[in-house]
N, CA, C and O of each residue as an XYZ file, in Angstrom:
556
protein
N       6.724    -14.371     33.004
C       6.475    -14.608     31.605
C       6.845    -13.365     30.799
O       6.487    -12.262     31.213
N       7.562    -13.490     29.638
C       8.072    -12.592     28.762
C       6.806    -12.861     27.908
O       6.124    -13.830     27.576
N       6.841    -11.164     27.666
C       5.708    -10.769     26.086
C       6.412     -9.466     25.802
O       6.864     -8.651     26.606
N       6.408     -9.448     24.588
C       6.729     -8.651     23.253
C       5.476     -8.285     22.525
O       4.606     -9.064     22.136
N       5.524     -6.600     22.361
C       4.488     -5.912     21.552
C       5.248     -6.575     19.691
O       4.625     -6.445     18.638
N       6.338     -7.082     19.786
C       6.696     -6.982     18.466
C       6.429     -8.802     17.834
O       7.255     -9.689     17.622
N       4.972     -8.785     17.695
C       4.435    -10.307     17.580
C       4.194    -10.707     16.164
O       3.601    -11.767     15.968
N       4.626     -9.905     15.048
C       4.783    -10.076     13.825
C       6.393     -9.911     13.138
O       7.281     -9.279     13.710
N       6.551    -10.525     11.963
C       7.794    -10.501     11.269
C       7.388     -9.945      9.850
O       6.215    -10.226      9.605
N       8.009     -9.239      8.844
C       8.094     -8.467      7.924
C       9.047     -8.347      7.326
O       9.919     -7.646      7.839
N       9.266     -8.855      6.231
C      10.555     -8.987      5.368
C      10.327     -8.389      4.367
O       9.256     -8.544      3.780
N      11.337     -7.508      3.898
C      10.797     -6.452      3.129
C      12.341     -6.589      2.149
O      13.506     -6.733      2.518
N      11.705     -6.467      0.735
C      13.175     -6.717     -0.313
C      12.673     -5.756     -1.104
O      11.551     -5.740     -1.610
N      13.667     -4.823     -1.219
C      13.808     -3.233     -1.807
C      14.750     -3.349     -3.209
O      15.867     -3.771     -2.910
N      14.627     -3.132     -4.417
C      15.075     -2.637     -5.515
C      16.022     -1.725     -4.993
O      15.918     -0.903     -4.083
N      17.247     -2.111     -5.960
C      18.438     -1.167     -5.758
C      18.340     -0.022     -6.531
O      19.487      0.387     -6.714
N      17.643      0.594     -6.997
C      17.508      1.808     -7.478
C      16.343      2.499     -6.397
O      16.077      3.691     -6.242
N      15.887      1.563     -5.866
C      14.740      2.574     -4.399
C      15.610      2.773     -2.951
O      15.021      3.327     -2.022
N      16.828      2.380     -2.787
C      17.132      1.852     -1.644
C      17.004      3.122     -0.594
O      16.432      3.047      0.493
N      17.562      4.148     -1.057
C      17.753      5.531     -0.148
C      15.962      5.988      0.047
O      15.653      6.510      1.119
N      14.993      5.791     -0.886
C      13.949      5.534     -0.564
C      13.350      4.943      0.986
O      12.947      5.509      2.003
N      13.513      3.594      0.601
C      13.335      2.619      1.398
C      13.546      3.480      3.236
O      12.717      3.744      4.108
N      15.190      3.694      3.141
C      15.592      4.091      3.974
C      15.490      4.754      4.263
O      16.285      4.881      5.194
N      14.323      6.440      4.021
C      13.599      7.347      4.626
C      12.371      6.688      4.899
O      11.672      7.339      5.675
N      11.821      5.498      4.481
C      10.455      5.096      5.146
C      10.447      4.654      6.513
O       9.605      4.724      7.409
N      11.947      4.044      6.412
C      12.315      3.168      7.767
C      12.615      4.050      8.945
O      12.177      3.713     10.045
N      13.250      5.037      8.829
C      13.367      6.061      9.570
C      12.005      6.594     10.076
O      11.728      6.780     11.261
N      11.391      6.759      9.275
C       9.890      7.522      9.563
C       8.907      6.360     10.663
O       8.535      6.621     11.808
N       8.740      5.481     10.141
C       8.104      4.401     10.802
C       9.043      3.571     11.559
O       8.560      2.694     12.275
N      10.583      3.749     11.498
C      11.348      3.199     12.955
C      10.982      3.619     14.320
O       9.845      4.020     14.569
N      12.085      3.524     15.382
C      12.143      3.844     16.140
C      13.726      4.598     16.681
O      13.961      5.321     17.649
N      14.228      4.301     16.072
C      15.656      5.576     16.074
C      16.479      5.709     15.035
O      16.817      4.908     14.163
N      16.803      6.998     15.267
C      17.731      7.824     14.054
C      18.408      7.064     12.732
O      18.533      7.292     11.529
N      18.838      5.826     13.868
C      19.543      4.960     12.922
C      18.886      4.125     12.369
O      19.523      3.077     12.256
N      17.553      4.067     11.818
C      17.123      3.059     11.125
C      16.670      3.850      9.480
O      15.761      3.509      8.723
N      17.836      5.170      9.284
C      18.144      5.325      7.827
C      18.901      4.632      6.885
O      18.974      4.749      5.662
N      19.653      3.616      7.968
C      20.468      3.045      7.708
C      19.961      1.122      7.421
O      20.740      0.172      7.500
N      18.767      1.068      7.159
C      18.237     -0.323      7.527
C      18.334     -0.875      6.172
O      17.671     -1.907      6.070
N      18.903     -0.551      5.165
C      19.032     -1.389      3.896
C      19.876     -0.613      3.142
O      19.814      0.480      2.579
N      21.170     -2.019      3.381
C      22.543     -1.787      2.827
C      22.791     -1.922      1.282
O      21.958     -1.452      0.507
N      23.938     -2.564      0.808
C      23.834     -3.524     -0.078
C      22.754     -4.240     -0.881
O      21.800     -4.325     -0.107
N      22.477     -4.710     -1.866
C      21.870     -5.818     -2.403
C      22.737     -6.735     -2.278
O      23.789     -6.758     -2.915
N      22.360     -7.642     -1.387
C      22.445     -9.637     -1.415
C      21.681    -10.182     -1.797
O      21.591    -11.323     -1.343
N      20.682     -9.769     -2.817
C      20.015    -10.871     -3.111
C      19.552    -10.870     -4.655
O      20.225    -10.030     -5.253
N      18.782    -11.416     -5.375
C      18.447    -11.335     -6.646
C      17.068    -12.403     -7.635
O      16.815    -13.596     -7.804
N      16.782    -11.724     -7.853
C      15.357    -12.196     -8.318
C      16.120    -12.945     -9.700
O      17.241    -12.749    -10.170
N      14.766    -14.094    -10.231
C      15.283    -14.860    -11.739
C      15.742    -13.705    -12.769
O      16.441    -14.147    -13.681
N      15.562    -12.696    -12.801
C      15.939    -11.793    -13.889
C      17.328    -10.838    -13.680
O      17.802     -9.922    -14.352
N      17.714    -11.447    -12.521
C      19.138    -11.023    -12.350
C      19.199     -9.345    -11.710
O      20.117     -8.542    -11.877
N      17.534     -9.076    -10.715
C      17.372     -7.600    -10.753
C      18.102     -7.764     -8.974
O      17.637     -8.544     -8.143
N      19.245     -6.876     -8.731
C      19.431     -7.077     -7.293
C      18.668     -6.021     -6.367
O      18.380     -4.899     -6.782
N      18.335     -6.512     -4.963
C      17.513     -6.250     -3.735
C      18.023     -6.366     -2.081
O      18.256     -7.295     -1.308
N      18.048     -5.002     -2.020
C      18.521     -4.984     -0.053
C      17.669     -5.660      0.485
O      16.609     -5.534     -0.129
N      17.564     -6.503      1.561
C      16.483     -7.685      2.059
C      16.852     -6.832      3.791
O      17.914     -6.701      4.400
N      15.444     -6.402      4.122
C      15.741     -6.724      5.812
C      14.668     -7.285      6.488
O      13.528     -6.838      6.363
N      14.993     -8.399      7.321
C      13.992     -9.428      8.019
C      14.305     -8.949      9.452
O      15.293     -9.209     10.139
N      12.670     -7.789      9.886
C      12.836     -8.085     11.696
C      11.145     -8.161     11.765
O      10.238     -8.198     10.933
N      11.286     -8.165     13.744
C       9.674     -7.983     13.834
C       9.768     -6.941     14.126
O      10.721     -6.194     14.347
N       8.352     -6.817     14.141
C       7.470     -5.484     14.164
C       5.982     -6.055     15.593
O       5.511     -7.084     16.078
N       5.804     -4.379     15.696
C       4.447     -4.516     16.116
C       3.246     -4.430     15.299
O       3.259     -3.668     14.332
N       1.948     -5.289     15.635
C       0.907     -5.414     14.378
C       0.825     -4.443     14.214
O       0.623     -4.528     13.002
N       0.789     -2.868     14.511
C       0.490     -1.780     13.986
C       1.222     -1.193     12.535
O       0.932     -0.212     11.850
N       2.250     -2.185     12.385
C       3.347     -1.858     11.313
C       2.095     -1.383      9.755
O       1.875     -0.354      9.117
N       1.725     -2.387      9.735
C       0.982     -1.967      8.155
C       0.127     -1.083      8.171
O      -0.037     -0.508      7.095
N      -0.739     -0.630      9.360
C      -1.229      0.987      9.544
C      -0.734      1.606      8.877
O      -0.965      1.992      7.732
N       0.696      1.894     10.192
C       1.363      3.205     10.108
C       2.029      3.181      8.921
O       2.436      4.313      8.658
N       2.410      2.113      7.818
C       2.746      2.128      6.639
C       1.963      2.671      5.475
O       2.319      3.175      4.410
N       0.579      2.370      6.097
C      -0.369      3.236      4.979
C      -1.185      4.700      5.058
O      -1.935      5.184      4.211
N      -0.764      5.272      6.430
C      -1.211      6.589      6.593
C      -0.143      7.504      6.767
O       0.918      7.256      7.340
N      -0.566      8.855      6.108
C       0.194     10.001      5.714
C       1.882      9.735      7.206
O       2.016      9.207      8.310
N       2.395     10.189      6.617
C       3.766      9.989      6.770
C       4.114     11.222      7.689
O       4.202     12.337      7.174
N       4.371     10.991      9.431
C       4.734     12.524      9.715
C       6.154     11.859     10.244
O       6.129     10.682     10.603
N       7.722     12.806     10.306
C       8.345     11.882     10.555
C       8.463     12.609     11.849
O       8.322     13.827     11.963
N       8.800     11.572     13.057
C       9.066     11.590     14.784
C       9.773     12.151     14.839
O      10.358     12.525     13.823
N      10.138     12.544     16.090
C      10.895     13.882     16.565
C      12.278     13.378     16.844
O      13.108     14.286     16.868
N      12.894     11.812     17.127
C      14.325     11.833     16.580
C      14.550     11.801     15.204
O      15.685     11.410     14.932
N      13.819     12.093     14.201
C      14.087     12.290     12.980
C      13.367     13.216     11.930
O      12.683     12.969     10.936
N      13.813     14.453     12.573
C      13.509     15.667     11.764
C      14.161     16.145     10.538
O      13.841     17.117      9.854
N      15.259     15.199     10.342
C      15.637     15.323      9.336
C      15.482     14.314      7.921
O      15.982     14.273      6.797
N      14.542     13.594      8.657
C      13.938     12.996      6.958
C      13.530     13.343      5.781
O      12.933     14.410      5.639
N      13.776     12.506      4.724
C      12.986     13.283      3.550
C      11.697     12.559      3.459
O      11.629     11.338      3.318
N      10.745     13.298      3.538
C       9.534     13.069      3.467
C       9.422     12.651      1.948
O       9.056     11.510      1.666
N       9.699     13.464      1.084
C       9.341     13.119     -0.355
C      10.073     11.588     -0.777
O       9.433     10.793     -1.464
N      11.101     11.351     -0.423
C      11.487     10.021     -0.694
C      11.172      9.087      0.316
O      11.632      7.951      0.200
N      10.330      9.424      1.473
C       9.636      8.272      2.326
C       8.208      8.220      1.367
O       7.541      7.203      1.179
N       8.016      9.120      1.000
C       6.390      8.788      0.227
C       6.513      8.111     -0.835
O       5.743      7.200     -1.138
N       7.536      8.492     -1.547
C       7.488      7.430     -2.300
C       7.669      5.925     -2.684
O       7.174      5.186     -3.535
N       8.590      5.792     -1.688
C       8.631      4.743     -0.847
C       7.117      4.188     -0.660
O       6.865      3.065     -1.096
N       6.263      4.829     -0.124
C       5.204      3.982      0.551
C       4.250      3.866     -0.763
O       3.329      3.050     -0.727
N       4.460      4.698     -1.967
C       3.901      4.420     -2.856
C       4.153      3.076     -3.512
O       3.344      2.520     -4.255
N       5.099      2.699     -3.243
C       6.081      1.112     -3.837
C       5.769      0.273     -3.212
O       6.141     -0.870     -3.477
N       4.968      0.554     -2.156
C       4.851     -1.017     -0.720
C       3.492     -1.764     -1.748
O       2.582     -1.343     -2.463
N       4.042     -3.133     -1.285
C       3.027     -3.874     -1.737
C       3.284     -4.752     -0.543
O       4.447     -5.077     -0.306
N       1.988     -5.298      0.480
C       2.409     -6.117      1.365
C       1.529     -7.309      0.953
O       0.393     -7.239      0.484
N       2.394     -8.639      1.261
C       1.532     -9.855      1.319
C       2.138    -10.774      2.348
O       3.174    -10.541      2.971
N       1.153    -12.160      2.490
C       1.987    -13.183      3.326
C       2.593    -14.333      2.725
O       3.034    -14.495      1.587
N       2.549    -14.842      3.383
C       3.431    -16.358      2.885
C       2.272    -17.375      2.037
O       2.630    -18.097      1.107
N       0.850    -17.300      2.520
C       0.419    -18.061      1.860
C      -0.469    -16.735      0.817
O      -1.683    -16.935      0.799
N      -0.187    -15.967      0.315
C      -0.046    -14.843     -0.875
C       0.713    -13.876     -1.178
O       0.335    -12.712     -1.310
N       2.293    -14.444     -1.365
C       2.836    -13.360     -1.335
C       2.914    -12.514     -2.374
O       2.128    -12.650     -3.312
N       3.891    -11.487     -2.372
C       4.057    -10.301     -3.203
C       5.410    -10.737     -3.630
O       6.251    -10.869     -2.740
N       5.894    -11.089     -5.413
C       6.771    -11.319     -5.575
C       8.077    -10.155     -6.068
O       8.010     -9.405     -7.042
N       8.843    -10.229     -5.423
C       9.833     -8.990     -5.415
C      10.068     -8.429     -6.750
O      10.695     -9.176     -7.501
N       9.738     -7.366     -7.194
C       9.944     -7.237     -8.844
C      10.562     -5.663     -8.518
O      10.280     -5.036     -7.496
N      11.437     -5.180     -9.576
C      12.546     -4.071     -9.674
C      11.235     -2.521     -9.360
O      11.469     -1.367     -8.999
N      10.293     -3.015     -9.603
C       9.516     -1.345     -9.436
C       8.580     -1.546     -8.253
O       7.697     -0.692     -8.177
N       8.577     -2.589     -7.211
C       7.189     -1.813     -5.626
C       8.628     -2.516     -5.242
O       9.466     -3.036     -5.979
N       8.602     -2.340     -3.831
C       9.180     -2.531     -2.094
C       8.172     -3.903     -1.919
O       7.007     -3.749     -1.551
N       8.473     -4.638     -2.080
C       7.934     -6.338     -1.802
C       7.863     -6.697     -0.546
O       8.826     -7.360     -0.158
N       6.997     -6.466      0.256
C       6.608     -7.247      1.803
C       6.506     -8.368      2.030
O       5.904     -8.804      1.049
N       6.745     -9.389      2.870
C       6.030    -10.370      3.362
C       5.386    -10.618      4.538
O       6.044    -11.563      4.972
N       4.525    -10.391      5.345
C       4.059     -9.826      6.923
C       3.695    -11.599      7.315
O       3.124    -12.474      6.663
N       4.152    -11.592      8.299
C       3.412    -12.580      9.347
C       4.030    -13.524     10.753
O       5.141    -13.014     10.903
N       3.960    -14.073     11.300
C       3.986    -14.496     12.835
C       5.470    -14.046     13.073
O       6.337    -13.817     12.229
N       5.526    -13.989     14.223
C       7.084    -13.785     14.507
C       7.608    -14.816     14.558
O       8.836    -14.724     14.576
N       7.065    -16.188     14.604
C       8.190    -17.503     14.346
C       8.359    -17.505     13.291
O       9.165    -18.424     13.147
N       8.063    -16.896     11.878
C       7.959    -17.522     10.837
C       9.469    -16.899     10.881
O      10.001    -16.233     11.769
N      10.108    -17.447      9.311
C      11.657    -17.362      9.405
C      11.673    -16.393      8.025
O      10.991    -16.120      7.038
N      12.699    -16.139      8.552
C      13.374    -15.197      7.289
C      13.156    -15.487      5.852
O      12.519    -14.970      4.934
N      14.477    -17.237      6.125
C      14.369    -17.648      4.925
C      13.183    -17.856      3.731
O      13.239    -17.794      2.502
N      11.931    -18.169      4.814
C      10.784    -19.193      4.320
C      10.100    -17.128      3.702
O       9.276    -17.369      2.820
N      10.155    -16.120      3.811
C      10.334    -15.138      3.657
C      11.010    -15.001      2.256
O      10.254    -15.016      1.285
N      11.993    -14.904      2.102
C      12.960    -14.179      1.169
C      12.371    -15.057      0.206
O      11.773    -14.484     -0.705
N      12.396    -16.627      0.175
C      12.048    -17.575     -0.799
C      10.794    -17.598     -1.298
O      10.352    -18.336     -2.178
N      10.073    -16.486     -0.496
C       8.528    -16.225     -1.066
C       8.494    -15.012     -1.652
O       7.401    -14.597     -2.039
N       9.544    -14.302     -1.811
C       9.595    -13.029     -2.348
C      10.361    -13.431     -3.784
O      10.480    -12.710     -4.775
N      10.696    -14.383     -3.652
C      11.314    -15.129     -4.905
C      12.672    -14.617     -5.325
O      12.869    -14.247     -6.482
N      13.543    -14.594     -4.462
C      14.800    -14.169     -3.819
C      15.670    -15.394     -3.641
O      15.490    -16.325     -2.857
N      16.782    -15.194     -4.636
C      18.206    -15.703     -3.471
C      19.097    -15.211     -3.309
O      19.196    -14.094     -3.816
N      20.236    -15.742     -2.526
C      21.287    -15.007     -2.420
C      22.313    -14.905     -3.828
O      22.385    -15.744     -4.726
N      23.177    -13.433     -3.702
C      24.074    -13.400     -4.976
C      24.989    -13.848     -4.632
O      25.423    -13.849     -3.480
N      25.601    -14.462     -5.877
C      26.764    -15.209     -5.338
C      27.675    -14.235     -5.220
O      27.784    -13.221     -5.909
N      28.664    -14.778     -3.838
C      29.516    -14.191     -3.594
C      30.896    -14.616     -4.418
O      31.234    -15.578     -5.107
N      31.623    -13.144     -3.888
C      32.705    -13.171     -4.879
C      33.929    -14.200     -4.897
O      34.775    -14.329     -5.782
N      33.811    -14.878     -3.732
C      34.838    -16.173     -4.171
C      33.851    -17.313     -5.109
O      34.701    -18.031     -5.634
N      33.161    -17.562     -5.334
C      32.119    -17.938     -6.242
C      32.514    -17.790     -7.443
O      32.991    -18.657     -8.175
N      32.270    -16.387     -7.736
C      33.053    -16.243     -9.196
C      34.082    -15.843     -9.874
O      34.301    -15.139    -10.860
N      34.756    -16.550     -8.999
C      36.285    -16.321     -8.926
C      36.851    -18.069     -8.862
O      38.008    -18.489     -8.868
N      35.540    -18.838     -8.801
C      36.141    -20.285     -8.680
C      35.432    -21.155    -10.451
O      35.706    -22.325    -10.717
């Protein structure tokens, strides 16, 4: 029998003016170097036309702890910025599906819960869709 410590899912939609933010929190509370890199682009966009990097994985339940206590960053990543991971965690707002946190241009919008739950049913509770892509508006 397969078991996974990582028994929760967490979808998290970041304001494009926090993103490099974002991406020292992820580092700090990842698990390797490369998770400075965990929110690219904005694909997505709230009714007010504000765009948002979206990343949907699981986690272990310990995730929202270590999200809310002082910030030390791990030893593959000594080169974080602490000051833009804190602030970062100053922006987290976490909720679930049946209360979520709706993605707005000033907190880091969470959605926490089961690891079956899906992305989509996620993003659509953060009140998110996708931007249209550029053959889109080009047609």
């Amino acid at each position: 029998m397969n078991t996974t410590e990582y028994t929760d899912r967490v979808t998290i939609a970041v304001p494009k003016a926090h993103i490099n933010d974002a991406n020292q929190i992820a580092l700090i509370l990842g698990e390797s170097a490369a998770d400075d890199k965990t929110f690219g682009e904005p694909r997505y966009q709230d009714l007010a036309g504000n765009h948002y990097s979206v990343c949907s994985t699981v986690v272990k339940p310990v995730f929202t702890i270590a999200a809310a206590q002082p910030l030390q960053p791990p030893s593959f990543a000594a080169h974080a910025e602490l000051a833009s991971a804190s602030r970062a965690q100053q922006r987290l707002r976490i909720g679930t599906l049946n209360a979520p946190e709706k993605a707005t241009p000033d907190i880091i919008a969470v959605i926490k819960g089961d690891s079956l739950e899906g992305a989509r049913q996620h993003i659509t509770a953060l009140g998110l869709t996708p931007l249209p892509s550029e053959e889109e508006n080009t047609q």
